[in-house]
N, C-alpha and C positions, 0 to 999 in steps of 0.2 A: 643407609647405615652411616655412610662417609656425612652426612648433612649433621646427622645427628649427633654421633661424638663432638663434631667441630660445635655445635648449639650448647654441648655440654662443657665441651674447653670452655668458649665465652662465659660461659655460667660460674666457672669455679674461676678463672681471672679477677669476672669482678666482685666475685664474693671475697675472693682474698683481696681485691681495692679499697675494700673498707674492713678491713683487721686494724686492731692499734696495741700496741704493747705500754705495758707500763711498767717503768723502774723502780725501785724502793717498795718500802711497804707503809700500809696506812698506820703511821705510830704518833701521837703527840712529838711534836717537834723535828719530825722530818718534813724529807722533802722527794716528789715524784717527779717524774719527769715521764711525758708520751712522748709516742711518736705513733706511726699513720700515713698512710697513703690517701689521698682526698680529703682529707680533715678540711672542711672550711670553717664550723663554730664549735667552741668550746664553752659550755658553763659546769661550774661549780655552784649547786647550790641555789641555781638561777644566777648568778654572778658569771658574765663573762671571764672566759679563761684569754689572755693573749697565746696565739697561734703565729710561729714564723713560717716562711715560705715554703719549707722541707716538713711539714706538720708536724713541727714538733713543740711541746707545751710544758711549763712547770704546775704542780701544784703543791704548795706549802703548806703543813701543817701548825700550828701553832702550839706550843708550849701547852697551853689551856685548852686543845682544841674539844670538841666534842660531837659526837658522831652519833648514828652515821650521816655521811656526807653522799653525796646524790652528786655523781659525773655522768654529763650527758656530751654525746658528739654527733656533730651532725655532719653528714660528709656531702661532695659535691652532686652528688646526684639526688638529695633529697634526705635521703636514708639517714634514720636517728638509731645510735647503740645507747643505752642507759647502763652503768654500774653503780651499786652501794656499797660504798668505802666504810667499812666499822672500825671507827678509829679505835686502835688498843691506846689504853690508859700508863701511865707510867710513875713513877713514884719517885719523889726528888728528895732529897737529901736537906739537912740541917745546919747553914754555915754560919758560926758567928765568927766575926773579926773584929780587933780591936784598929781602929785608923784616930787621924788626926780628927778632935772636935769641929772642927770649921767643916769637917765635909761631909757628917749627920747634920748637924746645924749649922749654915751658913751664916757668916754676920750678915746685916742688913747692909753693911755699905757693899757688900758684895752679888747683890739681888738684883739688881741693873746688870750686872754683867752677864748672871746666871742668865736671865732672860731672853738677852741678847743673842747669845748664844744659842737659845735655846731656838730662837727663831731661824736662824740660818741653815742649824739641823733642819729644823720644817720642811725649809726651802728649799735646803740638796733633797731631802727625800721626796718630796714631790716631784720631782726628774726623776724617779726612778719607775723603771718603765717604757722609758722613750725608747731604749736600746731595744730592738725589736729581733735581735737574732739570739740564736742559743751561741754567745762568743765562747762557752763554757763545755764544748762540745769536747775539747782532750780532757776533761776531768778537774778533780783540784789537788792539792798536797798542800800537806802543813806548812804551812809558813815560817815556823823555825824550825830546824834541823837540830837534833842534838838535847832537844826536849826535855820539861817531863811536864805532864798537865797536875796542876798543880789546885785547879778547880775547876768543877763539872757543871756543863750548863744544867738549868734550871732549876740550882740551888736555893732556899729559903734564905736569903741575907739579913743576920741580925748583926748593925754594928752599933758596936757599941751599947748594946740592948736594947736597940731600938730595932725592929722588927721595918725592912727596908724592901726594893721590888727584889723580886726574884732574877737570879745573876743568869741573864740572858748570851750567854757567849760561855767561852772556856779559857782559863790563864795556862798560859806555856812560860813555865819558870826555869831556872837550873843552868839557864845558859850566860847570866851575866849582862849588864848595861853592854850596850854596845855590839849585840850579836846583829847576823844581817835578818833582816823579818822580808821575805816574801812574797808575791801576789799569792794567792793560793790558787788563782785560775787565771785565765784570760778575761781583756776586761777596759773598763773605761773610767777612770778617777774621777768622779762626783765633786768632793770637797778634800782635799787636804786642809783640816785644820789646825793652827797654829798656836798653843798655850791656851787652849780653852778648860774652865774654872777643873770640872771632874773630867773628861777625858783627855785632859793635855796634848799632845803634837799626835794628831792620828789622821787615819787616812780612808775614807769611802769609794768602796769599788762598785761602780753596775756591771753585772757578768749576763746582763739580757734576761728578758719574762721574765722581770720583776724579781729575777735572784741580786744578791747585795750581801759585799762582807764590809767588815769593820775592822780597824786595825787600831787599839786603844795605846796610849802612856809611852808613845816613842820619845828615843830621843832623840834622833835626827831623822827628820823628811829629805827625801830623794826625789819625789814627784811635784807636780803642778795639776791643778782644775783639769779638765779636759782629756790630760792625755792618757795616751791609749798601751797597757800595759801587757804585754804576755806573762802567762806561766812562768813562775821562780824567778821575774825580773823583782831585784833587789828592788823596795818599796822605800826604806828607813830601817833604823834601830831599833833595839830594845831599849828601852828604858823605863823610868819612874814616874813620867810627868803625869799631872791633873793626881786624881784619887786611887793611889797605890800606893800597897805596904810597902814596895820596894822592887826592885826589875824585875820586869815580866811583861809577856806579852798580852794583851786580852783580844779573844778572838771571835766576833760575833756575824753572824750568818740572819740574815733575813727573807723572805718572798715576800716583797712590799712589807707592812709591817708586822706580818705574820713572825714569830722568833722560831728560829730553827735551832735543831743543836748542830754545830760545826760538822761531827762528828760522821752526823748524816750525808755530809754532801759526800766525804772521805770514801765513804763506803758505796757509794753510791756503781753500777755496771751500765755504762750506757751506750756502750758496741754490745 
């Protein structure tokens, strides 16, 4: 009898070695996050999931995404768990704005620049990734204090009547040029960039597996490339730079280039 309860403890240890929880729920435009004891593979889809050493895993939904989605794990002893994720649908809203003509239509002497630009983005976002831990592990907070959001991710953008991409992020208005803007998590600065054509002085965070915010239309930068930022360390300003009606923050969240709503990460339990 003493043999046997003890065959039966082992038993129920390692069934519970391969449990894995998962955070958020399956909605267009959020974002999950596991965790797991013996996690070695993670896919999505057949697509590899990156897995950090504590087995813990993101996975992002897309604005557009569509379902359901097929998560499989494989833990160290051999053993596969399958889930079907059915992603719920969501319904976006209708925003037209009126902005300056040059930033529907660009002039052409300014199409060299666009480009330029537009290649460097590439090039920080292909680093994203590298960071292999969850640095994001105490959570995020809004980046400005004192708020008010003043546009909702995954708006239809018509400016100027011309029918534009869907408004991938969220504006935090109300506070004035010059408020402090935030990390919203822990994290490693990508690209600080400086006066570029539409998003003017902003700033790229990796926060690890392929999570990444964006900080659009500052007007002062406080960071450099590289460094390494914790939680509520003051990033830059609010301001108006690149394509803004006027001071405001734009706040955009990604899993590689999956778009996430902000909003998601905010709400997010992952104690």
């Amino acid at each position: 009898m003493k043999y046997l309860l003890l065959l039966l403890f082992s038993l129920t240890v390692i069934c519970n070695a391969q449990e894995y929880k998962l955070a958020g729920e399956p909605i267009q435009g959020s974002v999950m996050v596991g965790t797991g004891e013996n996690i070695s593979e993670v896919y999505l889809d057949g697509e590899p999931v990156q897995v950090d050493k504590n087995g813990r895993f993101v996975i992002g939904l897309d604005r557009d995404e569509k379902g359901p989605k097929t998560l499989k794990i494989i833990f160290k002893d051999g053993s596969v768990k399958t889930e079907k994720l059915t992603v719920k649908k969501r319904k976006y809203k209708i925003q037209r704005l009126k902005v300056k003509s040059r930033y529907v239509n660009p002039p052409a002497e300014e199409m060299e620049r666009i480009e330029r630009e537009s290649e460097i983005m590439k090039k920080a976002r292909k680093k994203i990734g590298l960071v292999d831990s969850m640095m994001f592990d105490d959570g995020f907070i809004m980046p400005v204090e004192g708020g008010r959001i003043t546009s909702l991710f995954g708006s239809q953008r018509i400016l100027n009547g011309v029918p534009k991409k869907p408004h991938n992020g969220i504006d935090i208005g109300g506070v004035g040029r010059g408020a402090p803007v935030k990390a919203a998590a822990d994290g490693i600065v990508v690209l600080a960039g400086k006066n570029f054509y539409f998003n003017g002085n902003f700033v790229l965070i990796d926060h690890g597996l392929g999570l990444n915010s964006i900080y659009l239309h500052l007007d002062k930068l406080y960071v450099t490339d590289g460094q390494k930022v914790k939680k509520g360390d003051v990033i830059g300003e609010v301001g108006s730079t690149g394509r803004s009606t006027g001071p405001h923050l734009h706040w955009g969240v990604q899993w590689y280039s999956k778009r996430i709503d902000p909003m998601s990460v905010l709400n997010l339990t992952l104690n």
